[in-house]
Kinemage of the C-alpha trace (Angstrom):
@kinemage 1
@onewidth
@group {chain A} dominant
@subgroup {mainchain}
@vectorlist {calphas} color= white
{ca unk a 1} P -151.073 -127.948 102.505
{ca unk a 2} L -149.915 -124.780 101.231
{ca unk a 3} L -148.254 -124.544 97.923
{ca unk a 4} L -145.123 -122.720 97.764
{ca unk a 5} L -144.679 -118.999 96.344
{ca unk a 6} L -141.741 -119.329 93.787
{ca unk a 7} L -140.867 -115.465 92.515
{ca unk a 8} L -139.046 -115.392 89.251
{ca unk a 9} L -136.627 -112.535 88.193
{ca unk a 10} L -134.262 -111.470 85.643
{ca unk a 11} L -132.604 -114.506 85.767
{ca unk a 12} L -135.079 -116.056 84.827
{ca unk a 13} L -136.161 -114.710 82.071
{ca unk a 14} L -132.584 -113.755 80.657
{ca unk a 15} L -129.785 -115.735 81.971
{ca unk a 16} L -130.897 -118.999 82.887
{ca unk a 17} L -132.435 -120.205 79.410
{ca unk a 18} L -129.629 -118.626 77.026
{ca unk a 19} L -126.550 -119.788 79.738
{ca unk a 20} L -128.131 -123.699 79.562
{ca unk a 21} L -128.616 -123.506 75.282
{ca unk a 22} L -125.144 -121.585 75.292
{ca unk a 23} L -123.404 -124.675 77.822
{ca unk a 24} L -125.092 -127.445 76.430
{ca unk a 25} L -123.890 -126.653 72.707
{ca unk a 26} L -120.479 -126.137 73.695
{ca unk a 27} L -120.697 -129.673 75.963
{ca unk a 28} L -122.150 -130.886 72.573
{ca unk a 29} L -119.288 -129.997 70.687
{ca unk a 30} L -116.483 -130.855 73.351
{ca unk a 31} L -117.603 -134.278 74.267
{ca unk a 32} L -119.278 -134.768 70.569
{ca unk a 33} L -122.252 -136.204 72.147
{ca unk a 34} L -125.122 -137.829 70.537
{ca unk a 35} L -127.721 -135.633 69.258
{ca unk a 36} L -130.213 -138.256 71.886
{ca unk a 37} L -128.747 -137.011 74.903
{ca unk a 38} L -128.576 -133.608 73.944
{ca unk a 39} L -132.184 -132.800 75.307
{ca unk a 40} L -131.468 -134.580 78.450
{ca unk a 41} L -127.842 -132.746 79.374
{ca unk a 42} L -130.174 -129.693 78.858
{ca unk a 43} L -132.380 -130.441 81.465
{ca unk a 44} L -129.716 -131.776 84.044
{ca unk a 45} L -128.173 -128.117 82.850
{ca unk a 46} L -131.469 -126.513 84.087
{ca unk a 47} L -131.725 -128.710 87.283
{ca unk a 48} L -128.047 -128.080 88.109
{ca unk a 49} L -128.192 -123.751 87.923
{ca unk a 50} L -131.668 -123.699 89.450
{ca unk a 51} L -131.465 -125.475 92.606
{ca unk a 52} L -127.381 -124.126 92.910
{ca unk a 53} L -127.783 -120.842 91.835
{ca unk a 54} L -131.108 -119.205 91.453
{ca unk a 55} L -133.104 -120.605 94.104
{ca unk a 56} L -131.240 -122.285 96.512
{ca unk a 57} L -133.240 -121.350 99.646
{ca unk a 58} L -135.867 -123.152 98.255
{ca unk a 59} L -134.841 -126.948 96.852
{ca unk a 60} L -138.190 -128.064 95.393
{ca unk a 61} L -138.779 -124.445 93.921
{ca unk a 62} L -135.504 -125.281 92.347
{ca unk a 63} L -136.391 -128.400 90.966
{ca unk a 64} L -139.686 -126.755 89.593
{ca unk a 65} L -137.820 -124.073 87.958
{ca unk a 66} L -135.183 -126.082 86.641
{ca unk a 67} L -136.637 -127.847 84.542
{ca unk a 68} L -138.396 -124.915 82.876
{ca unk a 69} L -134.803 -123.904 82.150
{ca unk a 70} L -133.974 -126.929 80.671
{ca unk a 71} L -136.884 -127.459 78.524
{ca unk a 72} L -136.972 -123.524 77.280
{ca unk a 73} L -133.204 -123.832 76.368
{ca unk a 74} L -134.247 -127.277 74.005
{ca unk a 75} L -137.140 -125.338 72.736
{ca unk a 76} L -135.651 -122.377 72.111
{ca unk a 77} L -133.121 -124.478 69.908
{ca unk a 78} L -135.524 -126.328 68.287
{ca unk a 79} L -137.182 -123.237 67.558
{ca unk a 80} L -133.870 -121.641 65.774
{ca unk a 81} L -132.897 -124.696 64.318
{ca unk a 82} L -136.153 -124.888 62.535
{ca unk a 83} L -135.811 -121.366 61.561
{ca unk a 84} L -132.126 -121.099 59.935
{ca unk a 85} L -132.928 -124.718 57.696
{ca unk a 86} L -136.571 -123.061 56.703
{ca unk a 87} L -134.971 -119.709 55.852
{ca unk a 88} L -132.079 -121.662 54.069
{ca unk a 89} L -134.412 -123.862 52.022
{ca unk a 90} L -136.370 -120.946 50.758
{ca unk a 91} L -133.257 -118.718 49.890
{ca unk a 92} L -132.542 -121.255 47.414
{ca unk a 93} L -135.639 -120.872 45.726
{ca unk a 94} L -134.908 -116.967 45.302
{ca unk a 95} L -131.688 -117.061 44.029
């Protein structure tokens, strides 16, 4: 069995991570859902623009990739989330 060559591109890397943080916050704010399912919208985000948009010659390549998006976009939150309380809690202590 040969594994499949999945190529990644500018998408990727630029569009695909940002657009799934960027739609899953404003779902999170229109719908006010619970921070739980936040992490799983994400992924069903990622899923949803892989397989339709970026690589939709290829449907398990899709699936693969997907849920990189997903999972980069809840990191990448959790990551500036973590960030903006740190850098507020230490502010305080300078002012």
């Amino acid at each position: 069995m040969e594994y499949p060559v999945i190529h990644t591109n500018i998408w990727d890397a630029v569009i695909a991570v940002p657009v799934v943080l960027i739609m899953t916050q404003i779902l999170k704010k229109v719908f006010r859902i619970p921070s739980l399912y936040v992490p799983t919208i994400a992924v069903i985000l990622g899923l949803t623009f892989s397989v339709i948009i970026s690589h939709r010659q290829y449907f398990l390549g899709g699936v693969f990739m997907g849920y990189f998006y997903g999972y980069a976009a809840i990191g990448t939150y959790s990551a500036l989330k973590t960030s903006v309380l740190h850098f507020r809690r230490d502010s305080k202590h300078y002012s």
